[in-house]
C-alpha positions in Angstrom: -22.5 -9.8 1.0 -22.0 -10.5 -2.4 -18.4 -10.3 -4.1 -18.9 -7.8 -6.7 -20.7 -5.3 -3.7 -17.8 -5.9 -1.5 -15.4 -5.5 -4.1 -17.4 -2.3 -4.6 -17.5 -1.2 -1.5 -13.5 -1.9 -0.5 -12.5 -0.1 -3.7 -14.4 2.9 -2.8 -12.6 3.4 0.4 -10.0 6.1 0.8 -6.4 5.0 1.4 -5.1 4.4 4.4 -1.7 3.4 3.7 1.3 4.8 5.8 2.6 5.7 2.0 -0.6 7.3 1.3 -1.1 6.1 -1.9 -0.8 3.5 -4.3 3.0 3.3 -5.2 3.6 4.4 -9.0 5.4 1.1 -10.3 2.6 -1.3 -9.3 -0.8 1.3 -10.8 -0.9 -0.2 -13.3 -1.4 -4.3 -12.4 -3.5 -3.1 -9.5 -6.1 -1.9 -12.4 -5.6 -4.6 -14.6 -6.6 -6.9 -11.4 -9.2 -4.8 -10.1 -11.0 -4.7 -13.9 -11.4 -8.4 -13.8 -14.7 -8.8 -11.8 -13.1 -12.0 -10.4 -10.5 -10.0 -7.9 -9.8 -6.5 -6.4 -6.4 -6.0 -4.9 -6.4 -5.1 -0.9 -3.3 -4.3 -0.5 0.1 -3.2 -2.5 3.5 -2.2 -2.3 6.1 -2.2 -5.6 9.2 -2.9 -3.6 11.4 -0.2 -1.7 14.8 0.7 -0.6 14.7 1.2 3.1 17.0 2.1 6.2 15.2 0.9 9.3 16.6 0.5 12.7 16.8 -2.8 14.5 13.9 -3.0 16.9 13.0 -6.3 17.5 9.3 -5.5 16.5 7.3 -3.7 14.0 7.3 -0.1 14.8 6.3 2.9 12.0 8.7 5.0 13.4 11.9 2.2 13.1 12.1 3.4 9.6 14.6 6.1 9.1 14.8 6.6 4.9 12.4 4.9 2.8 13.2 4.9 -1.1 10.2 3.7 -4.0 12.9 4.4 -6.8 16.5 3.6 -7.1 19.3 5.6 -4.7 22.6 6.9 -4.6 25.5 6.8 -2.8 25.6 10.3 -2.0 21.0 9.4 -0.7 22.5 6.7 1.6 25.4 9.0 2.7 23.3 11.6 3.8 20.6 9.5 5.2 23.0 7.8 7.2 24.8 11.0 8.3 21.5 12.3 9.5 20.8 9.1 11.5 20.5 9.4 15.4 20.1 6.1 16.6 22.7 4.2 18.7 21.5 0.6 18.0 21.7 -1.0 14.7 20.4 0.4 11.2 20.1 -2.1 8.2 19.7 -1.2 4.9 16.9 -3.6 3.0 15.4 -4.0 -0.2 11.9 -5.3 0.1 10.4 -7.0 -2.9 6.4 -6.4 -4.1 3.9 -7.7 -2.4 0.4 -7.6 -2.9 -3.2 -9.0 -1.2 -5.7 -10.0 -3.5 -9.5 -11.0 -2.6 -10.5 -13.8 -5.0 -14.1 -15.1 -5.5 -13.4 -18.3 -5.1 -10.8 -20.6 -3.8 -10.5 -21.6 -7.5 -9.7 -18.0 -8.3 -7.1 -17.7 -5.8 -5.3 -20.9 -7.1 -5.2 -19.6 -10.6 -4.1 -16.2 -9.6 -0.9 -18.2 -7.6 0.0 -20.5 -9.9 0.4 -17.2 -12.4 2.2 -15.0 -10.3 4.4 -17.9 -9.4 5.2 -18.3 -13.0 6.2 -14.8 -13.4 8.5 -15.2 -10.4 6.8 -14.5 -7.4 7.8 -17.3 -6.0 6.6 -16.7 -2.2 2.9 -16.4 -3.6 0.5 -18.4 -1.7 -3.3 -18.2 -0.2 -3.4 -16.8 3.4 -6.9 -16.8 3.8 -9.2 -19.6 2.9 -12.1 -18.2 4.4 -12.2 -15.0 2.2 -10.5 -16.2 -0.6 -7.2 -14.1 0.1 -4.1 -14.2 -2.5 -0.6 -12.9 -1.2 1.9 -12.2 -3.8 5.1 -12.0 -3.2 8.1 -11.9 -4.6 11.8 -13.2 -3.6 14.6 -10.2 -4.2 15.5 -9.3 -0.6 18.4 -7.6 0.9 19.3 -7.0 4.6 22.7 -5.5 5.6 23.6 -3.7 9.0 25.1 -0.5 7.6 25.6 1.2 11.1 26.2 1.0 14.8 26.2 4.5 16.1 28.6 5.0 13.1 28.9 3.8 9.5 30.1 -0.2 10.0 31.7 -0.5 6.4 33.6 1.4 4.1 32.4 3.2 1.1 33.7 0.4 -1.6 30.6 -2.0 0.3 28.2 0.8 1.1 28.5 1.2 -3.2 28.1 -2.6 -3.5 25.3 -2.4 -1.5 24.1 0.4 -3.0 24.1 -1.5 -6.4 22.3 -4.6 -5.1 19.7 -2.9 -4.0 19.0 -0.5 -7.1 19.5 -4.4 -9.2 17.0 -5.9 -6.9 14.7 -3.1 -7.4 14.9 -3.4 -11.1 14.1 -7.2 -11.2 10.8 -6.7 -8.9 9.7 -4.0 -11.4 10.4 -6.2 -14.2 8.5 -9.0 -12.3 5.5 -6.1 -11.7 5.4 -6.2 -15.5 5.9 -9.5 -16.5 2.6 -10.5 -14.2 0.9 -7.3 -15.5 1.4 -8.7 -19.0 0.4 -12.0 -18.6 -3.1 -11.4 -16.7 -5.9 -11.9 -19.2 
């Protein structure tokens, strides 16, 4: 099938992200991408705050909180308070990360070597076959906050707290930087 009918086609689908949607922050570089007839984006996420328990394998119901915009202390408080798991929690900050189908191979390079010069650093081609980009970017945070009860006091629960709302700012700022510099 040609590119532009699978593009087409892909785009037309309805959503079937656990989110269910496209997150706010990253709108508008999906539609700068997806208007160049060169690339359609397959998959997106603009960075969250999450708490997630410790289960050794991906599993939708091992998150407990999940956060698109900067917290609180008093929104990890309570989200910890309500927590009812007896193994460990951590609380993460996972940068953006998007999937990108390119034309080409040459596409895909181009499209890399850009988002790595706006700082997504872990960018790279997964798929060679269908011409898949990955973007990803580097601000990560993982910290066991709880064992069946809150593991640190509040002074670290506030640093963490700030860390992660920091880390959150720079992966929107990166969102925008790589919005900004595609043609």
């Amino acid at each position: 099938m040609d590119f532009l009918k699978q593009k087409k086609q892909f785009l037309s689908k309805p959503d079937k992200s656990s989110a269910g949607g496209i997150d706010r922050a990253i709108i508008p570089l999906c539609r700068k991408i997806n208007k160049n007839p060169d690339y359609y984006t397959t998959s997106s996420c603009a960075g969250r705050i999450i708490l997630i328990k410790e289960t050794g394998k991906k599993q939708e119901n091992a998150f407990i909180k999940v956060w698109h915009d900067k917290i609180s202390m008093k929104e990890l408080l309570n989200a910890l308070k309500n927590a009812k798991y007896k193994k460990i929690i951590y609380l993460k900050h996972e940068p953006c990360i998007m999937h990108v189908s390119c034309r080409t191979l040459s596409d895909a390079e181009k499209l890399v070597q850009l988002a790595r010069h706006c700082g997504w650093k872990k960018s790279g081609i997964i798929s060679l076959g269908k011409n898949i980009a990955e973007l990803n970017s580097t601000e990560i945070l993982a910290a066991p906050v709880m064992n069946n009860k809150i593991l640190a006091d509040n002074a670290y629960l506030n640093v963490l707290v700030k860390e992660a709302n920091k880390k959150l700012r720079q992966t929107r700022e990166k969102i925008k930087n790589l919005e900004n510099s595609l043609k």
